[in-house]
N, C-alpha and C positions, 0 to 999 in steps of 0.2 A: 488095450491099455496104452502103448507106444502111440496111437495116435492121438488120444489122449492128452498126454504129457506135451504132445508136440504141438496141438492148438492150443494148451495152457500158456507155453511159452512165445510162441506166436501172435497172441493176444496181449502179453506182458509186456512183450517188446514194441510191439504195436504202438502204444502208449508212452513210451520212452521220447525223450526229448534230444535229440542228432545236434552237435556242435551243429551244423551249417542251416539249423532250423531255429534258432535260440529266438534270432534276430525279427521272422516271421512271426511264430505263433505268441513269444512276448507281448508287440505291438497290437496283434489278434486281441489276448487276454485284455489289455491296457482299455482298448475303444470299447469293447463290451463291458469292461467295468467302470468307465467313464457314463456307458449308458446305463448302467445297472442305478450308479450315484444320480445321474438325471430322472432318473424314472421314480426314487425312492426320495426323494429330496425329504418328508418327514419323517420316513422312519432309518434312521442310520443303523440302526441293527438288521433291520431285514436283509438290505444294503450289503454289510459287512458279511452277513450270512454266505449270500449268494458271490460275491468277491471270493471269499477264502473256497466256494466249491470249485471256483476256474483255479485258482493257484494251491493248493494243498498240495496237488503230485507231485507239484515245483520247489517247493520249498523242502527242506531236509531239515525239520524241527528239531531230530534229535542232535540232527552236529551242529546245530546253532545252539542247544542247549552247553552240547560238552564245549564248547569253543570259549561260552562265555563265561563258564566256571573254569575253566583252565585247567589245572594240573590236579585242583582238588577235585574233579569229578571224576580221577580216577579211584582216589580214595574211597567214593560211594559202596555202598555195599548198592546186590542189584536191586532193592526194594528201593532204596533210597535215590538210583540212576531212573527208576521208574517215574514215582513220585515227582523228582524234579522237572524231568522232560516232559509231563504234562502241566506242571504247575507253569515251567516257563513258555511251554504255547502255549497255555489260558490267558497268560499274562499280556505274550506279544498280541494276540489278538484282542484281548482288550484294548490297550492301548492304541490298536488301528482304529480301532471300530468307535474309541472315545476323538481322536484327530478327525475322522470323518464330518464331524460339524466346522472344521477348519475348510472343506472344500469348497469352492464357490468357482466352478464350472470350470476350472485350470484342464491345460491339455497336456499328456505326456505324450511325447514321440518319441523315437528309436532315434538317435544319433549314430551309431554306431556299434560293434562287436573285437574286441579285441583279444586273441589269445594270447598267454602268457604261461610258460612254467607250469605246465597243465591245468593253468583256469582259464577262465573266460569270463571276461568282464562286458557285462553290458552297460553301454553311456544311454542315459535317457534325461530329455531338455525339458524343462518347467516355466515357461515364463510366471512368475511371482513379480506381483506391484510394477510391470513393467521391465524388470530383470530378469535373464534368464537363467537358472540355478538347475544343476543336477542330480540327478539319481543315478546310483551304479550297482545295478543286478551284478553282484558275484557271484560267480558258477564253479562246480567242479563235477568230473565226470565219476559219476557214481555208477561204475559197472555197463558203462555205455549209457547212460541215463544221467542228463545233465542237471544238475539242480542247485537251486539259491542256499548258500551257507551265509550269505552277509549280504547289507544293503546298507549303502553309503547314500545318507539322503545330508544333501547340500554341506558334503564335504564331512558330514558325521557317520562313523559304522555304528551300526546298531550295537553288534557284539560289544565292539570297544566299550561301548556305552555300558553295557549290562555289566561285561566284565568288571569295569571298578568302580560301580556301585556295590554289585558282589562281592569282590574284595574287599571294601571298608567289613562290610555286614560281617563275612567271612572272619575276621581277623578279632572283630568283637565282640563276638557273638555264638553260636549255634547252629548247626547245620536244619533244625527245628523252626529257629526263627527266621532262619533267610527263605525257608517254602512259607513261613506266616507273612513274611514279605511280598513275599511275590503274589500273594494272594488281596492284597489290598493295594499296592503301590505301583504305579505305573513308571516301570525304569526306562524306560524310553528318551525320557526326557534327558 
């Protein structure tokens, strides 16, 4: 049984994404989902399918959910913490998978890695229309396992963004209607 327990954990960690690895396998993910968009050019769902299977362990959906409800999603009872945090990944991934028809063969590269206050920000460079505009992978070490709580794409955080859109809904509304929201509206924007 002990030996057990110890290639469960073994295997766990195995998997886990190392501060001084961010910068590597990032860039990894990035070119293979550059080639996943190349290879898929009509169908953007397949596309977006096979992208989120490279970045899922990466991303920390549920603290991007609590992050962008803020203080009221401590308030949630746990059905309603449940409900949200899936309603608000169905939503983020729509909303990727609906931009996917905005791509037309852009490159992202790794610029850089910068620690901070225990995160880790990653700079990554887009040339758009002959300008070059960035992305910033925000990381935090989740138990030795590094992962994205926020993405600053050309100087906008997503969270930010959700955040007060949800705030308005929040203030006028129903905790009811803002999951009917999230189910049709893409807060992204």
């Amino acid at each position: 049984m002990k030996k057990i327990i110890i290639l469960f954990f073994s295997i766990a960690f195995a998997f886990a994404l190392n501060l001084q690895d961010i910068s590597k396998t990032m860039q990894e993910k990035i070119d293979e989902s550059l080639k996943i968009l190349d290879q898929n050019k009509n169908d953007k769902n397949k596309a977006a399918e096979k992208i989120f299977t490279l970045f899922d362990g990466i991303f920390d959906y549920t603290l991007m959910a609590k992050l962008s409800l803020s203080t009221r999603y401590e308030k949630l009872s746990e059905s309603e913490k449940t409900r949200f945090n899936k309603a608000f990944e169905k939503n983020l991934k729509k909303s990727f998978t609906d931009k996917l028809a905005l791509y037309d063969s852009q490159k992202l590269k790794v610029v850089g890695l910068e620690e901070k206050n225990k995160r880790a920000f990653l700079k990554t460079s887009m040339i758009v229309d002959g300008k070059e505009n960035f992305v910033i992978f925000k990381f935090y070490d989740k138990n030795n396992d590094w992962q994205i709580y926020d993405v600053d794409i050309f100087g906008i955080s997503i969270i930010q963004t959700y955040r007060s859109q949800f705030k308005d809904i929040i203030q006028n509304s129903d905790f009811n209607t803002l999951l009917e929201k999230l189910s049709s509206v893409d807060f992204s924007k």
